[in-house]
Biopython code that builds the backbone (N, CA, C, O; Angstrom):
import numpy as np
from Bio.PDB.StructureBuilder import StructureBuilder

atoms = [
    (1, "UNK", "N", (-15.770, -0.123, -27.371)),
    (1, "UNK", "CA", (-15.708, 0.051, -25.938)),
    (1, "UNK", "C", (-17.100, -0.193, -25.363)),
    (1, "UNK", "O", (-18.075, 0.139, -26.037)),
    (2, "UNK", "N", (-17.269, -0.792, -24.071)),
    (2, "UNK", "CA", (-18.287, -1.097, -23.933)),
    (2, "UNK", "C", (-19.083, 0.081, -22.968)),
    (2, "UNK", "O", (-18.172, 0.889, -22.789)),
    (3, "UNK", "N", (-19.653, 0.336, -22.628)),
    (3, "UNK", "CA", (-20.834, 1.355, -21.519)),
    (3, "UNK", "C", (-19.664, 1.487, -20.506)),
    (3, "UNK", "O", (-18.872, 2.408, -20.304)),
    (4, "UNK", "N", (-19.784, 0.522, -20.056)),
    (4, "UNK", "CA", (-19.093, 0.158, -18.381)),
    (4, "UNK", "C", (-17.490, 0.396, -18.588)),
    (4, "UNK", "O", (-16.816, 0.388, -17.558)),
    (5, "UNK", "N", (-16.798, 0.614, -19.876)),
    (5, "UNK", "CA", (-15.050, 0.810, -19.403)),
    (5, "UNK", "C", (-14.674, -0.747, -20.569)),
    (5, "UNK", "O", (-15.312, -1.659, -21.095)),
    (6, "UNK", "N", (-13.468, -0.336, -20.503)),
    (6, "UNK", "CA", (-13.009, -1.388, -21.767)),
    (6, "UNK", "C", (-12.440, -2.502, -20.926)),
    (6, "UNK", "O", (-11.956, -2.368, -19.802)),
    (7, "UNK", "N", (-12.552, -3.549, -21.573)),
    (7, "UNK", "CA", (-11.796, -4.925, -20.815)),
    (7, "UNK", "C", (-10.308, -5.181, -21.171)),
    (7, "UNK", "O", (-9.972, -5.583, -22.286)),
    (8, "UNK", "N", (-9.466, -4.936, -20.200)),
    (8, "UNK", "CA", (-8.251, -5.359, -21.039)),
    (8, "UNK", "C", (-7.411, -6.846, -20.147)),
    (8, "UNK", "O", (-8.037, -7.588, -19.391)),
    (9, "UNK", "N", (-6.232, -6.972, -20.401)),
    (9, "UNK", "CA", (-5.346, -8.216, -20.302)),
    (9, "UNK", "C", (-4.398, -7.907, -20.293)),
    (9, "UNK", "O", (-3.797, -7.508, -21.291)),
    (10, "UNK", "N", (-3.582, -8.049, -18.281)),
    (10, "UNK", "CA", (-2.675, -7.349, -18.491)),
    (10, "UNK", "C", (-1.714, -8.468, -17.817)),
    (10, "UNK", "O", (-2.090, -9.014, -16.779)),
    (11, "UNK", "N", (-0.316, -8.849, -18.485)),
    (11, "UNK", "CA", (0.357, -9.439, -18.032)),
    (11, "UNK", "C", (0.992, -9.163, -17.204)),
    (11, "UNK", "O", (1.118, -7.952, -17.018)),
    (12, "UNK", "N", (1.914, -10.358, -16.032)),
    (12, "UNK", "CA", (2.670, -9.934, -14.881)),
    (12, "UNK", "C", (4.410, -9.773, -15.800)),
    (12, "UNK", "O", (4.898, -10.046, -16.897)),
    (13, "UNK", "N", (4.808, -9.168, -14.515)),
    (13, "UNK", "CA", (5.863, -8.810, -14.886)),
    (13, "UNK", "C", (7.043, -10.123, -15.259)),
    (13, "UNK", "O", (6.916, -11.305, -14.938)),
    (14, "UNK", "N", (8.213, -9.487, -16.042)),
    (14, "UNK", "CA", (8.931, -11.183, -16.908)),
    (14, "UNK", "C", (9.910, -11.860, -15.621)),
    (14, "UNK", "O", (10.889, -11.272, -15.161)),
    (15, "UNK", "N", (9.609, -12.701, -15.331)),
    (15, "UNK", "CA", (10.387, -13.246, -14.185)),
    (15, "UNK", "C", (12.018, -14.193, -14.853)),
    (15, "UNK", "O", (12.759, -14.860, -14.131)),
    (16, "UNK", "N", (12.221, -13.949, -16.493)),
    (16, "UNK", "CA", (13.132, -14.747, -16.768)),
    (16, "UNK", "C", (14.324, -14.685, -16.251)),
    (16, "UNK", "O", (15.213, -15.533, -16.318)),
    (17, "UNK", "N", (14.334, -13.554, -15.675)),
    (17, "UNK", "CA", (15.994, -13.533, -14.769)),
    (17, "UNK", "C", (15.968, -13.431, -13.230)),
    (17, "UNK", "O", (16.801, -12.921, -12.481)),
    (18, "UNK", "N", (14.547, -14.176, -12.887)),
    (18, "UNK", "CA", (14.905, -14.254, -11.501)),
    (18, "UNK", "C", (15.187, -15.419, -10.866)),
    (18, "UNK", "O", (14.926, -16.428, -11.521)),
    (19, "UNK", "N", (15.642, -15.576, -9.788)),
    (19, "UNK", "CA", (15.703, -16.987, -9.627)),
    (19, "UNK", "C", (14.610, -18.072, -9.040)),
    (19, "UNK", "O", (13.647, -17.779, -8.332)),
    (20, "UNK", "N", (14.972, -19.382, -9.489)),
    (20, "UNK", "CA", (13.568, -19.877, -9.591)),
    (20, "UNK", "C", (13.043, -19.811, -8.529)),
    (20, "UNK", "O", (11.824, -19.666, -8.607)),
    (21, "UNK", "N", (13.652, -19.879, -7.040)),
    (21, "UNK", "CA", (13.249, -19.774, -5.686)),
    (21, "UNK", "C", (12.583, -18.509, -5.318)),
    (21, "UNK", "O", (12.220, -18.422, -4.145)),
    (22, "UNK", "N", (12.377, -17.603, -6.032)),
    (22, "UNK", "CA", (11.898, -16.763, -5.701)),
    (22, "UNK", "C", (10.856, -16.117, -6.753)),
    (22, "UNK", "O", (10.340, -15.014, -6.576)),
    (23, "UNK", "N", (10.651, -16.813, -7.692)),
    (23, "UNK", "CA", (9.534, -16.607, -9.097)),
    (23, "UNK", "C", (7.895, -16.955, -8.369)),
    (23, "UNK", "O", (7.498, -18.072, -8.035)),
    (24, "UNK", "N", (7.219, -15.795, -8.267)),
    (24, "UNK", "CA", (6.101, -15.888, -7.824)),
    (24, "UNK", "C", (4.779, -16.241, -9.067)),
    (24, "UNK", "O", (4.389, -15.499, -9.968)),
    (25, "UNK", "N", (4.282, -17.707, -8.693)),
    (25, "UNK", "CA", (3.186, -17.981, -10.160)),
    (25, "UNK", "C", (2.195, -17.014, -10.146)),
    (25, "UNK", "O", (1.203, -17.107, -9.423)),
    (26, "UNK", "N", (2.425, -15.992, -10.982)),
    (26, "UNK", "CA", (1.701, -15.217, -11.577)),
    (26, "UNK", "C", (0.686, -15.118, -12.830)),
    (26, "UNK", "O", (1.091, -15.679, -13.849)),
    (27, "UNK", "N", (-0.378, -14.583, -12.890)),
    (27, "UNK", "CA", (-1.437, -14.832, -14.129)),
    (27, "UNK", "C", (-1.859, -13.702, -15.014)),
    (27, "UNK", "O", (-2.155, -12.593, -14.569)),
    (28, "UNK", "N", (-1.872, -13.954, -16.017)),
    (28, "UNK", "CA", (-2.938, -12.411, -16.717)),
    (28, "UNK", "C", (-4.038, -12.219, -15.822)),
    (28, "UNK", "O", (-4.489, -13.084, -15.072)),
    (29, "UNK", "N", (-4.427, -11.099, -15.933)),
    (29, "UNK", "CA", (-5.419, -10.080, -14.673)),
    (29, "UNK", "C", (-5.939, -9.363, -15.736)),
    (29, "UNK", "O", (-5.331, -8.582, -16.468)),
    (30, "UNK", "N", (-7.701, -9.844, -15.790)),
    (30, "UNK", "CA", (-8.386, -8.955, -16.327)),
    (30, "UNK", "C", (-8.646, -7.620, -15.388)),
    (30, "UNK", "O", (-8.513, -7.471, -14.173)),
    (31, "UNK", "N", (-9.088, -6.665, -16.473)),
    (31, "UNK", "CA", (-9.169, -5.285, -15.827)),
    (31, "UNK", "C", (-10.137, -4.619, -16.762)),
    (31, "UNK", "O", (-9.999, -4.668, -17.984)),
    (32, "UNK", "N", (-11.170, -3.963, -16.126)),
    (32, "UNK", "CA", (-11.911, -3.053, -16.652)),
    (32, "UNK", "C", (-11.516, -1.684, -15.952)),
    (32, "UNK", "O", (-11.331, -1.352, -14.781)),
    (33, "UNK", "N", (-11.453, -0.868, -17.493)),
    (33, "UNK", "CA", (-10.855, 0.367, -17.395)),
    (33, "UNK", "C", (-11.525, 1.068, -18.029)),
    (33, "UNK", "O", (-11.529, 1.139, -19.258)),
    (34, "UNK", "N", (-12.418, 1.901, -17.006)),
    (34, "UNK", "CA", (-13.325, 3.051, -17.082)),
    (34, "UNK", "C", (-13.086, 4.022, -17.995)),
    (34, "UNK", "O", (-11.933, 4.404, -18.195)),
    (35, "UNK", "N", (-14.408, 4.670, -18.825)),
    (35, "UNK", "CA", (-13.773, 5.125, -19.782)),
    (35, "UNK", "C", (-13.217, 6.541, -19.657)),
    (35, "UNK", "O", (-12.928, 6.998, -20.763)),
    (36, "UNK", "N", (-12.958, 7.453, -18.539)),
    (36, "UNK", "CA", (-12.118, 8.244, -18.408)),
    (36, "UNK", "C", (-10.852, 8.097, -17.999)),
    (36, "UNK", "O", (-10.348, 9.188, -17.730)),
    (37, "UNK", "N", (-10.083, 7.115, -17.834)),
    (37, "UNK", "CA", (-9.268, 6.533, -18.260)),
    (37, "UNK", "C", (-8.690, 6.390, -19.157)),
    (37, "UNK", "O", (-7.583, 6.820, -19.482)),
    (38, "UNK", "N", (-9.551, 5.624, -19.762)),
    (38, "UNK", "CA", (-9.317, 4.694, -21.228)),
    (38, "UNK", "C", (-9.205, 6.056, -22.115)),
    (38, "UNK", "O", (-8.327, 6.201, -22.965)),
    (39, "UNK", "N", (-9.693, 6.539, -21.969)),
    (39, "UNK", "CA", (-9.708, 8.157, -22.511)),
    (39, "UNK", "C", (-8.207, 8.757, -22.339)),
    (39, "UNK", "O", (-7.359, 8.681, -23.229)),
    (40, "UNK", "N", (-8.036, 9.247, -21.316)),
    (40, "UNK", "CA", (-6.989, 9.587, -20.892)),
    (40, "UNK", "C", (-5.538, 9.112, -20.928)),
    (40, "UNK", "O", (-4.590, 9.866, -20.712)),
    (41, "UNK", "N", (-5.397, 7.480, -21.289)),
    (41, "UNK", "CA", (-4.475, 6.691, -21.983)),
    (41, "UNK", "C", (-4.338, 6.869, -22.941)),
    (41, "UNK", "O", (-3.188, 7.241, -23.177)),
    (42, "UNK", "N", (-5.223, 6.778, -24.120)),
    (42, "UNK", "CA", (-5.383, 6.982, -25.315)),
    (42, "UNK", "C", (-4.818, 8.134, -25.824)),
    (42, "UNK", "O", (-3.938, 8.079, -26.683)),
    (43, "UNK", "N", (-5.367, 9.487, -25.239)),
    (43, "UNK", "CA", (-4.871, 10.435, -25.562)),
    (43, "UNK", "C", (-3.174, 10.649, -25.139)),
    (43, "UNK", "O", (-2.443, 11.164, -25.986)),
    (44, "UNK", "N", (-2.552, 10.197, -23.688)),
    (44, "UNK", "CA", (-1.401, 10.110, -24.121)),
    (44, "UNK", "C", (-0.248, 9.678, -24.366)),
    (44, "UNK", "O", (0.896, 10.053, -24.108)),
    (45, "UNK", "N", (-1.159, 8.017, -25.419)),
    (45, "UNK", "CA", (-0.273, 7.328, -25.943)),
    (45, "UNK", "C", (-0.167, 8.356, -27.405)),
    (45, "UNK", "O", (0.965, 8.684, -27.762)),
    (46, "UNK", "N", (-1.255, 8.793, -28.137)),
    (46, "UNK", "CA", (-1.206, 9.438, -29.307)),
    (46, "UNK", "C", (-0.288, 10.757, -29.066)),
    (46, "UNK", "O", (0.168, 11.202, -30.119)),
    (47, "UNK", "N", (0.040, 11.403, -28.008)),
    (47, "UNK", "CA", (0.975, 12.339, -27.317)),
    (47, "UNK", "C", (2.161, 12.139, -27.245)),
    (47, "UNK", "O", (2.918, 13.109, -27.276)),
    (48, "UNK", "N", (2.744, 10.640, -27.112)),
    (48, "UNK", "CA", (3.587, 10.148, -26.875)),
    (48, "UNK", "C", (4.061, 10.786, -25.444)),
    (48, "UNK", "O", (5.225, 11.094, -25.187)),
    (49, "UNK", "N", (3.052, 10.913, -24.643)),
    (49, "UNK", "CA", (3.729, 10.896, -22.983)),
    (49, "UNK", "C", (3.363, 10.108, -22.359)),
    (49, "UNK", "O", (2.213, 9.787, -22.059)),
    (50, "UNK", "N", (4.537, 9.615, -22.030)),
    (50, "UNK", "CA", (4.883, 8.219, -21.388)),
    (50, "UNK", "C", (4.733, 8.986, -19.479)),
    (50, "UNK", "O", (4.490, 8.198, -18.565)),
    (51, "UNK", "N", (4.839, 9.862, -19.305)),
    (51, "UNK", "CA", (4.569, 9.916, -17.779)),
    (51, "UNK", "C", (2.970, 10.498, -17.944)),
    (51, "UNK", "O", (2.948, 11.241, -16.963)),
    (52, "UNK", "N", (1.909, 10.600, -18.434)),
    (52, "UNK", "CA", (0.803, 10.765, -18.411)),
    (52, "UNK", "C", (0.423, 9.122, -18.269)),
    (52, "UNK", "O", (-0.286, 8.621, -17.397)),
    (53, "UNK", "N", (0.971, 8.567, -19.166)),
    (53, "UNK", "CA", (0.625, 7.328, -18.999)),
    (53, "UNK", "C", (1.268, 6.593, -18.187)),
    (53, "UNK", "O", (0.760, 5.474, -18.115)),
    (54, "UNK", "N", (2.321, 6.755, -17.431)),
    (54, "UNK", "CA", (2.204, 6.093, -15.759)),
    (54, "UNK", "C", (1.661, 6.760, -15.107)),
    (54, "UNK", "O", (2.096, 6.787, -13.955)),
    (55, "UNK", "N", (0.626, 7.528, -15.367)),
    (55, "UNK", "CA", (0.450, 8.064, -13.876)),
    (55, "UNK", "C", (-1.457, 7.535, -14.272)),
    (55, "UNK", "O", (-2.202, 7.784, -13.324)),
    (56, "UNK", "N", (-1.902, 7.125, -15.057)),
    (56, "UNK", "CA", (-2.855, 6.548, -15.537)),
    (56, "UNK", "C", (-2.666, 4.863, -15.388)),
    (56, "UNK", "O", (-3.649, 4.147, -15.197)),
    (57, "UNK", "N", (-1.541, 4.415, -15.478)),
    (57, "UNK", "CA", (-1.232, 3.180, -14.749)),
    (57, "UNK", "C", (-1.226, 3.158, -13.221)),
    (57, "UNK", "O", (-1.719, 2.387, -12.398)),
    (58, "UNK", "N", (-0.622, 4.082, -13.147)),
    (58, "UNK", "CA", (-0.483, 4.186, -11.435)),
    (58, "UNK", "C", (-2.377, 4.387, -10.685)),
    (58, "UNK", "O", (-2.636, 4.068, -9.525)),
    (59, "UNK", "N", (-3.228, 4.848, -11.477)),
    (59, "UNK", "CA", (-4.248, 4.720, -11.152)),
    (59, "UNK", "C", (-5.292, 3.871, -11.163)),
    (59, "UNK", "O", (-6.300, 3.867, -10.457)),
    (60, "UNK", "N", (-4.918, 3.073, -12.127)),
    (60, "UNK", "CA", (-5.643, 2.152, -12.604)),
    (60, "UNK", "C", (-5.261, 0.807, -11.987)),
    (60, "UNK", "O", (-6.162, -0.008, -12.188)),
    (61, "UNK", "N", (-4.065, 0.214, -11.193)),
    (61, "UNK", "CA", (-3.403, -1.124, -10.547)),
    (61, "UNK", "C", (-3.759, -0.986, -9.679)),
    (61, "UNK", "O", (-3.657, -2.169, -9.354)),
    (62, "UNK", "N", (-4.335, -0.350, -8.480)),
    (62, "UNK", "CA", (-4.576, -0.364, -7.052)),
    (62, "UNK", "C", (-6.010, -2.084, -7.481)),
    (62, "UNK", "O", (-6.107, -3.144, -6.863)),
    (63, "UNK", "N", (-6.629, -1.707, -8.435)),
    (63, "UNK", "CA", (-7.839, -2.133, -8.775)),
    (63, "UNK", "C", (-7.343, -3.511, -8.835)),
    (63, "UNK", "O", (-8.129, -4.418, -8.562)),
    (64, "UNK", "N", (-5.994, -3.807, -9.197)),
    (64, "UNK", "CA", (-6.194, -5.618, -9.165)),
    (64, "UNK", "C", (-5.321, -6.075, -7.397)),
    (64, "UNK", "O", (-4.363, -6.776, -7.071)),
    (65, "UNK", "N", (-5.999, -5.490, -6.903)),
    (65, "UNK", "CA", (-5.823, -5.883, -5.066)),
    (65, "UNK", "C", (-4.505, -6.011, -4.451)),
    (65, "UNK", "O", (-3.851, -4.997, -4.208)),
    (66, "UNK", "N", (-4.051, -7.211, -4.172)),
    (66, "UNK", "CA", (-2.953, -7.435, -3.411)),
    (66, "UNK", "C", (-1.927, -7.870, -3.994)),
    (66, "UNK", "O", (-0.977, -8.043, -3.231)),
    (67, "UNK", "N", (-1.678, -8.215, -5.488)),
    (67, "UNK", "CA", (-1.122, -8.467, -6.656)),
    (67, "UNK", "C", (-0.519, -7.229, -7.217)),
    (67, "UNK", "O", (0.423, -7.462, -7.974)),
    (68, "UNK", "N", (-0.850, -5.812, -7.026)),
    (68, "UNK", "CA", (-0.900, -5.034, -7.626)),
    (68, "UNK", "C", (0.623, -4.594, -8.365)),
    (68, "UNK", "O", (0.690, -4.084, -9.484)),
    (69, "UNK", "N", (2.141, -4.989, -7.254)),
    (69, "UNK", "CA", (3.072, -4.723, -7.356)),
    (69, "UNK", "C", (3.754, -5.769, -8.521)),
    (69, "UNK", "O", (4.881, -5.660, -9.005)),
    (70, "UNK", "N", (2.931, -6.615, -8.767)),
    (70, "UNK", "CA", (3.404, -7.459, -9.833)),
    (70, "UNK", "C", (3.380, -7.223, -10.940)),
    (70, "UNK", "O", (4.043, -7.819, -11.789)),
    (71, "UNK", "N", (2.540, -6.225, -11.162)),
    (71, "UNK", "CA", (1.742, -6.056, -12.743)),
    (71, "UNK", "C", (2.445, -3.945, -12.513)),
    (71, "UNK", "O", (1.861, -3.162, -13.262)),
    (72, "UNK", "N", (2.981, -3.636, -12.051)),
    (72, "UNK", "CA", (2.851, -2.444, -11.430)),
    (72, "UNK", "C", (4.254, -1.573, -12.646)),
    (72, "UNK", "O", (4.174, -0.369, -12.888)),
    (73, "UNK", "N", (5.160, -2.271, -13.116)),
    (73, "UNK", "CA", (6.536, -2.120, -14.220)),
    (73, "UNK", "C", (6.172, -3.623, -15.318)),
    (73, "UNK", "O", (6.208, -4.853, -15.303)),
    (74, "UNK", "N", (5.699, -2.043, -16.503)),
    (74, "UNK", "CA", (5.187, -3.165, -17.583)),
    (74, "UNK", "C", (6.896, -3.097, -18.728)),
    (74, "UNK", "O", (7.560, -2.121, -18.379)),
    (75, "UNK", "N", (7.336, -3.614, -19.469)),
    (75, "UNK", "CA", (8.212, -3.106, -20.311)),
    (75, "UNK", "C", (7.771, -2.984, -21.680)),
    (75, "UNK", "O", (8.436, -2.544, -22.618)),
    (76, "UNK", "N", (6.540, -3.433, -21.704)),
    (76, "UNK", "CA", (5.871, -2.707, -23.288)),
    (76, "UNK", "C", (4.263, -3.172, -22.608)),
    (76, "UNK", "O", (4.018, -4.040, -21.770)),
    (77, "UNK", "N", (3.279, -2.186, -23.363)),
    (77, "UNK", "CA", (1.736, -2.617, -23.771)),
    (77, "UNK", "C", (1.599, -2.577, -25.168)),
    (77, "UNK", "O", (2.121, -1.786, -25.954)),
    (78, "UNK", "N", (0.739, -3.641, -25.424)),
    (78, "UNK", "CA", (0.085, -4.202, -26.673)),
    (78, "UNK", "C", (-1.504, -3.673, -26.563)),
    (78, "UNK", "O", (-2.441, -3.708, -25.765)),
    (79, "UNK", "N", (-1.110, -3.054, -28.174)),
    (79, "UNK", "CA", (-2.815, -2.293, -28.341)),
    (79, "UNK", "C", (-3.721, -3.285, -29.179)),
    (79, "UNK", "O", (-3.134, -3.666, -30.191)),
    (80, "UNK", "N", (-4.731, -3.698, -29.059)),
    (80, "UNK", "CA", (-5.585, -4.667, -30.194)),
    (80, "UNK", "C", (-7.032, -4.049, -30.620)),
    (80, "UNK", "O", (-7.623, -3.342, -29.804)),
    (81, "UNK", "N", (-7.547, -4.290, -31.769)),
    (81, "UNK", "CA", (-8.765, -3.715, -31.830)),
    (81, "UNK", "C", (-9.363, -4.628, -32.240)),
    (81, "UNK", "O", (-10.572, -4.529, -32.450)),
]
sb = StructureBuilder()
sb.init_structure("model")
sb.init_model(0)
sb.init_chain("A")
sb.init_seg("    ")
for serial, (resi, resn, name, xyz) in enumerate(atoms, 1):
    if name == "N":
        sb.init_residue(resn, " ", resi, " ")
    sb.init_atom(name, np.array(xyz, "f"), 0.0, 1.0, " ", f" {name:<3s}", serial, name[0])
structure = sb.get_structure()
């Protein structure tokens, strides 16, 4: 982890069942996530609480701006080290 908060990569949401007229081109969105946070995820993914950890999502998406509702319902995160 670095000083400043960890860098992560977060994909938009799966548009495979929407229709194409309405599929907005969406991108991975880097995000640095402070490490009380990153803290606070961590601990409760190892908890296995899943509403600690939306509500640590829910804090952390305001941060990628006007996009935010895109990235906002993940259906899985991927951990890497």
């Amino acid at each position: 982890m670095a000083r400043g908060g960890t860098r992560i990569e977060i994909n938009p949401v799966d548009q495979t069942h929407v229709e194409a007229r309405h599929q907005r081109d969406l991108n991975t969105r880097p995000l640095t996530v402070r490490p009380r946070y990153w803290d606070a995820a961590v601990d409760a993914w190892l908890a296995d609480d899943a509403e600690a950890l939306d509500r640590v999502w829910d804090d952390l998406i305001p941060d990628l701006g006007s996009d935010y509702d895109a990235y906002s319902n993940v259906s899985s995160v991927g951990w890497a080290a």
